[in-house]
C-alpha positions as CSV (number, residue, x, y, z in Angstrom):
1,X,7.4,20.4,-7.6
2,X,4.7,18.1,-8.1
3,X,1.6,18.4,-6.1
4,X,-2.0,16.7,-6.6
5,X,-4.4,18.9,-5.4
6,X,-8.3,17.8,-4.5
7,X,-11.3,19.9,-4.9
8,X,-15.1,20.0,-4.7
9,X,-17.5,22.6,-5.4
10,X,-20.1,23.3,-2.6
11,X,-23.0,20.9,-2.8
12,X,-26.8,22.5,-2.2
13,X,-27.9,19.6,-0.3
14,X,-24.9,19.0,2.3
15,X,-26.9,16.6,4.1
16,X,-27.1,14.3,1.4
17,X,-23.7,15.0,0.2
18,X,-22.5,13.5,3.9
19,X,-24.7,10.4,4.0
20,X,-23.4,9.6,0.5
21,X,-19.8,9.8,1.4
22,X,-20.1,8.4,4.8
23,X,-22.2,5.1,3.1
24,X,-19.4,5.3,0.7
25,X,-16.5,5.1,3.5
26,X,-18.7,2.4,5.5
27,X,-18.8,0.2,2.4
28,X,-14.6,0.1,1.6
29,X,-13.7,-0.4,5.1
30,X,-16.7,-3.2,6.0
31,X,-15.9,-4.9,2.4
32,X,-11.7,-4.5,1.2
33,X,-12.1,-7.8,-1.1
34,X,-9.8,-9.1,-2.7
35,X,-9.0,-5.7,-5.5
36,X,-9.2,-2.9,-2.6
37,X,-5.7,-2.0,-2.2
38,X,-4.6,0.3,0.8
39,X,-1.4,2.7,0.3
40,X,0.3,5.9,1.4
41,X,-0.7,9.1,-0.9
42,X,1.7,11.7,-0.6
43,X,0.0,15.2,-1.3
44,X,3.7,16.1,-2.9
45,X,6.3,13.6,-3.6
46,X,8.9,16.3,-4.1
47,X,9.0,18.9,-1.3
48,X,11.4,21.5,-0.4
49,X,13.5,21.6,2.6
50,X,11.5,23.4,5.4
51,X,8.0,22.8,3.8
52,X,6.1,19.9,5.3
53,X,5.5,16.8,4.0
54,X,2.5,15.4,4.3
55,X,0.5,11.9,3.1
56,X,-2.4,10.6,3.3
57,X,-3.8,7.1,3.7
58,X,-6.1,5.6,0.8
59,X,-7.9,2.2,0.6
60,X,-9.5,1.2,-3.1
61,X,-8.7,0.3,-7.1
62,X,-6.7,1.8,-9.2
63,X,-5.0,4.8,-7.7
64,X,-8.2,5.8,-6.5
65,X,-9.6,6.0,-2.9
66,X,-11.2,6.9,-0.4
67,X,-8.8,9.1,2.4
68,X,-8.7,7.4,5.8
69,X,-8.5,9.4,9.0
70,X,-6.0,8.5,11.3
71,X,-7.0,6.2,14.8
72,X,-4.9,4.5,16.9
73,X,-6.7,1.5,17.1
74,X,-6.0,0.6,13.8
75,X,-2.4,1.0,13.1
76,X,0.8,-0.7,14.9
77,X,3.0,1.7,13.0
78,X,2.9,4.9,11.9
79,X,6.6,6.4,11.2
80,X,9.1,8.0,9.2
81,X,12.8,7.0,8.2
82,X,15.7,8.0,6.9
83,X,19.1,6.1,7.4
84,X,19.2,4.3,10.6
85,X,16.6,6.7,12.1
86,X,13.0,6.0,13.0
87,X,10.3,8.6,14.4
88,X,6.9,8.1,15.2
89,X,4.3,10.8,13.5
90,X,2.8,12.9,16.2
91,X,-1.0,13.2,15.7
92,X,-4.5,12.7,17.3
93,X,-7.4,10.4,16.3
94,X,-9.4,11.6,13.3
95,X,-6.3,13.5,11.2
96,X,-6.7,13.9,8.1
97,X,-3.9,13.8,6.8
98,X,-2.5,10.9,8.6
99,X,1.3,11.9,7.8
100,X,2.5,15.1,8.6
101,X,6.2,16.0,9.3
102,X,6.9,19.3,10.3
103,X,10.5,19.3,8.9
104,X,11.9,15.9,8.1
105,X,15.2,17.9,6.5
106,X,16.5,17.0,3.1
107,X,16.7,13.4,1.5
108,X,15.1,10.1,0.7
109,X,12.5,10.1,3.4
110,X,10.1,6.9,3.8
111,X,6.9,7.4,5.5
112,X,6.1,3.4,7.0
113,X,1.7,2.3,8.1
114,X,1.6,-1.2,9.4
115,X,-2.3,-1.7,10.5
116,X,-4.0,-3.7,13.1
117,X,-5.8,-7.3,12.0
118,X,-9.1,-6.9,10.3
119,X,-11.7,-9.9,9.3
120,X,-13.8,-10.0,6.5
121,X,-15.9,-12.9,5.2
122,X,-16.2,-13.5,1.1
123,X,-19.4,-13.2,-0.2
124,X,-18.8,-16.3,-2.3
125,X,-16.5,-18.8,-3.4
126,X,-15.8,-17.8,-6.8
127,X,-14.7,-14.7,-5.2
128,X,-12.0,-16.2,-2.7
129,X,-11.7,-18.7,-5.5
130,X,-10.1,-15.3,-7.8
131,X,-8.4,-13.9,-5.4
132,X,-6.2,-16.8,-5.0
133,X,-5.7,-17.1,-8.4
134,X,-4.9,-13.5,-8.8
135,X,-3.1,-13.4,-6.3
136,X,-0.3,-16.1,-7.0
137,X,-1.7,-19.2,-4.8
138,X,-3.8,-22.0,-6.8
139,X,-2.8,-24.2,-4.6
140,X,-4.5,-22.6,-2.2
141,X,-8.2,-23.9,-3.2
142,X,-7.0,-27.6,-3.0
143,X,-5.4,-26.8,0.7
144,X,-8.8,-25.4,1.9
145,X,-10.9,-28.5,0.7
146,X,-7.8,-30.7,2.4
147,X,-8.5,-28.7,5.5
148,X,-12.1,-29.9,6.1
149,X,-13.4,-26.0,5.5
150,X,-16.9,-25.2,4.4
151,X,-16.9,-23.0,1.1
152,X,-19.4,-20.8,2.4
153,X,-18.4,-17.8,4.8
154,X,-15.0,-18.1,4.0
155,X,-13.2,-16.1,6.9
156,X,-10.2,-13.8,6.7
157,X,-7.7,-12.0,8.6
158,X,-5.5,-9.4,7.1
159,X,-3.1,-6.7,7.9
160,X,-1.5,-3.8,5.9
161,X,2.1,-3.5,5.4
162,X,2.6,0.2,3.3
163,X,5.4,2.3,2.6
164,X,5.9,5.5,0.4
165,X,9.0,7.5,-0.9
166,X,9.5,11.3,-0.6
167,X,12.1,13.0,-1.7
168,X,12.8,16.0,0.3
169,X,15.4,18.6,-1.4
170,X,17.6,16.9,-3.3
171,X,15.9,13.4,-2.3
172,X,19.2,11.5,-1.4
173,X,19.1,8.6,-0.2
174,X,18.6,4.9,-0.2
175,X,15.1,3.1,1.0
176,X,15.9,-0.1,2.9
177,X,14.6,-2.8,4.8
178,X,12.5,-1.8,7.6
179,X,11.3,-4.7,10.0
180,X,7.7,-4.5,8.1
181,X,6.8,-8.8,8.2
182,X,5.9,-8.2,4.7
183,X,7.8,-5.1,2.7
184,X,8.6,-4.1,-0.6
185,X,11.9,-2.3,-0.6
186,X,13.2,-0.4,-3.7
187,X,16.8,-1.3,-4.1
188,X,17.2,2.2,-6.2
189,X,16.8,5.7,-5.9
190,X,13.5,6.4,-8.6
191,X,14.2,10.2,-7.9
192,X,18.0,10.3,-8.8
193,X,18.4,7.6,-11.2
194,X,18.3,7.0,-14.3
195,X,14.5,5.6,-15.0
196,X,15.5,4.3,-18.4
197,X,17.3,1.7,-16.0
198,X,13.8,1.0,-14.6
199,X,13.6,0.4,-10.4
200,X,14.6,-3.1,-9.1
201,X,12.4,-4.0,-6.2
202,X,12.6,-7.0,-3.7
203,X,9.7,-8.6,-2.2
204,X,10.1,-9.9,1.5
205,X,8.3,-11.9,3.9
206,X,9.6,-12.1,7.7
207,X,12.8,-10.4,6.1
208,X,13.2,-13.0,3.5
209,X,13.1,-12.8,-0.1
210,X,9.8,-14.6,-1.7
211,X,10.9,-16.1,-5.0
212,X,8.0,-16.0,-7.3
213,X,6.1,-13.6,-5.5
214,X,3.3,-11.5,-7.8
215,X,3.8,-8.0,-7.6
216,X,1.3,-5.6,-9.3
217,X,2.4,-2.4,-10.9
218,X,0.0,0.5,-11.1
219,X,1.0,3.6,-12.9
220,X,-1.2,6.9,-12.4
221,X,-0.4,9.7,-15.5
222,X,-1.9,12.8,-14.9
223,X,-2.7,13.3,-18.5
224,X,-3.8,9.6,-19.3
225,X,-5.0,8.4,-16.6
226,X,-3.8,5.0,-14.2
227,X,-3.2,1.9,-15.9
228,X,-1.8,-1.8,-14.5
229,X,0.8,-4.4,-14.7
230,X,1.1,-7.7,-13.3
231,X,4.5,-9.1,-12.6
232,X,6.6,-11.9,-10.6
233,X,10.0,-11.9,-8.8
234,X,12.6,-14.0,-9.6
235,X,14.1,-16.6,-7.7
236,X,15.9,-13.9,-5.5
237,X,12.2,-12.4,-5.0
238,X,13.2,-9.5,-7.0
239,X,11.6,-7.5,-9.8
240,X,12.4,-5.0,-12.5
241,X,9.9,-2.5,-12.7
242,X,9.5,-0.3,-16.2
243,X,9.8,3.2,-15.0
244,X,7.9,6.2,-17.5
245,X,9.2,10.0,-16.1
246,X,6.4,11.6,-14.7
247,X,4.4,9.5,-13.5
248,X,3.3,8.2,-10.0
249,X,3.6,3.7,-8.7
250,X,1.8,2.1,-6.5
251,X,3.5,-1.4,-6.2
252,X,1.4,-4.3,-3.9
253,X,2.1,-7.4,-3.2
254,X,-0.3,-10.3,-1.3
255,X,0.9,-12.7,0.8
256,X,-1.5,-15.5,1.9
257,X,-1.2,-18.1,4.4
258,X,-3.5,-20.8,6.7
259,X,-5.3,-19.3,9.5
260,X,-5.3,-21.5,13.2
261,X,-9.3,-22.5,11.9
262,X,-10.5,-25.0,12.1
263,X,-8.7,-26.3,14.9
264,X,-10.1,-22.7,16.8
265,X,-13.7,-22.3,15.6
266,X,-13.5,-18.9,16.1
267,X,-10.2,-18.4,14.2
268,X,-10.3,-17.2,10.7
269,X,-9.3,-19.9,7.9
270,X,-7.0,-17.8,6.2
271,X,-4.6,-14.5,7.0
272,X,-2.9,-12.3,4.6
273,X,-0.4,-9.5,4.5
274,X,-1.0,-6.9,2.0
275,X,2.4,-4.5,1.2
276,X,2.7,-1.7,-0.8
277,X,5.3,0.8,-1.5
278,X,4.3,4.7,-3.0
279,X,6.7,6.9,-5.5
280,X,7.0,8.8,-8.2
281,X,9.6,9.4,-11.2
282,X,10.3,13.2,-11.6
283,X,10.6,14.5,-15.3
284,X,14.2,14.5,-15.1
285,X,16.2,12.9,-12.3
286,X,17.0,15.2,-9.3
287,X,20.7,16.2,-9.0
């Protein structure tokens, strides 16, 4: 089994060592520009039936962030699946971790977070200009001068749309579509087969498939470290993903559309749904 285990060795001045990492969590929730992905973090990808499973939720770069408790103000969903089934993860304000399931029973088990709306204002226009570019929407820049909006404060709204992929036992299973308005959904098992075949992935909006959609590809090996790949779906809004035994993906896609501003003042001028789907690729497929 493969586990990722944290620790920290005792600090003298605890104190500090709070403030630090309480500015530190005040300053990726107040500012998740443009780069700061959010995702589910299993602790274990691969867990044995009978041993919980349990994830928690990350916002930053890279495969690196910082944990976030769990508060139900923040979150519309927060479930696992398997099949047709759907159960809600039992838990109280302030868990860390967020997902824990008791005994979910053998199989492909998906653990689904679909946040409340957040705001957040740019701190310039060459920043919102990037995103947009990075993101897969040039034309975006020409729509928001065509709009009559200023180019300073450039307002936000945005939601998070995550799902990861545990594979319990023998990890069995199939990931499917589940209701998220923006999902990535793996249309393979990357725990039973073959990874020289890579993963084939489909990007959806409102349960449709986004033809063209970016998709970025982040790769964490424990012995080299995380690297990253940008890619784009075809016209079926699907995407082959390289797959290297293993290691662990992170896969996030943006979606960006006009906000209701400036016809409502106090509406944001833009909204966008950030998905992402967790996984790894064992060493050798499970049988």
């Amino acid at each position: 089994m493969k586990n990722t285990v944290l620790s920290a060795k005792a600090s003298p001045f605890p104190c500090l060592l709070f403030t630090a990492v309480t500015l530190l969590v005040a300053s990726v929730l107040a500012r998740p520009v443009m780069a700061h992905e959010f995702w589910i973090d299993p602790l274990a990808y691969q867990v044995d039936p009978g041993v919980p499973a349990t994830a928690n939720l990350r916002n930053g770069e890279m495969f690196h962030g910082v944990n976030i408790a769990r508060f139900s103000d923040r979150f519309e969903r927060l479930e696992w699946a398997r099949g047709d089934e759907t159960h809600m993860i039992p838990g109280r304000d302030g868990d860390r971790p967020a997902f824990v399931l008791a005994d979910p029973g053998p199989g492909l088990t998906t653990l689904l977070y679909v946040s409340s709306g957040d705001k957040l204002i740019y701190d310039s226009w060459e920043i919102f200009e990037r995103f947009t570019r990075d993101k897969g929407f040039p034309g975006a820049v020409a729509r928001h001068d065509a709009r009559g909006l200023p180019r300073e404060n450039v307002s936000e709204e945005y939601y998070r749309f995550c799902k990861a992929l545990v594979a319990v036992g023998d990890g069995r299973g199939a990931d499917r579509f589940r209701g998220m308005r923006a999902e990535i959904v793996a249309l393979g098992n990357p725990y039973s087969d073959d990874p020289a075949q890579g993963l084939k992935v489909r990007i959806l909006q409102d349960g449709v498939p986004r033809a063209g959609a970016f998709l970025d590809v982040f790769r964490r090996d424990p012995a080299v470290g995380v690297d990253k790949t940008h890619m784009q779906a075809d016209a079926h809004g699907e995407v082959s993903v390289p797959l290297v035994p293993g290691s662990d993906y992170m896969l996030s896609a943006v979606m960006l559309r006009e906000g209701a501003a400036p016809t409502d003042p106090g509406a944001p001028m833009w909204e966008s749904d950030w998905a992402s789907l967790t996984f790894a690729v064992p060493e050798k497929p499970l049988e």
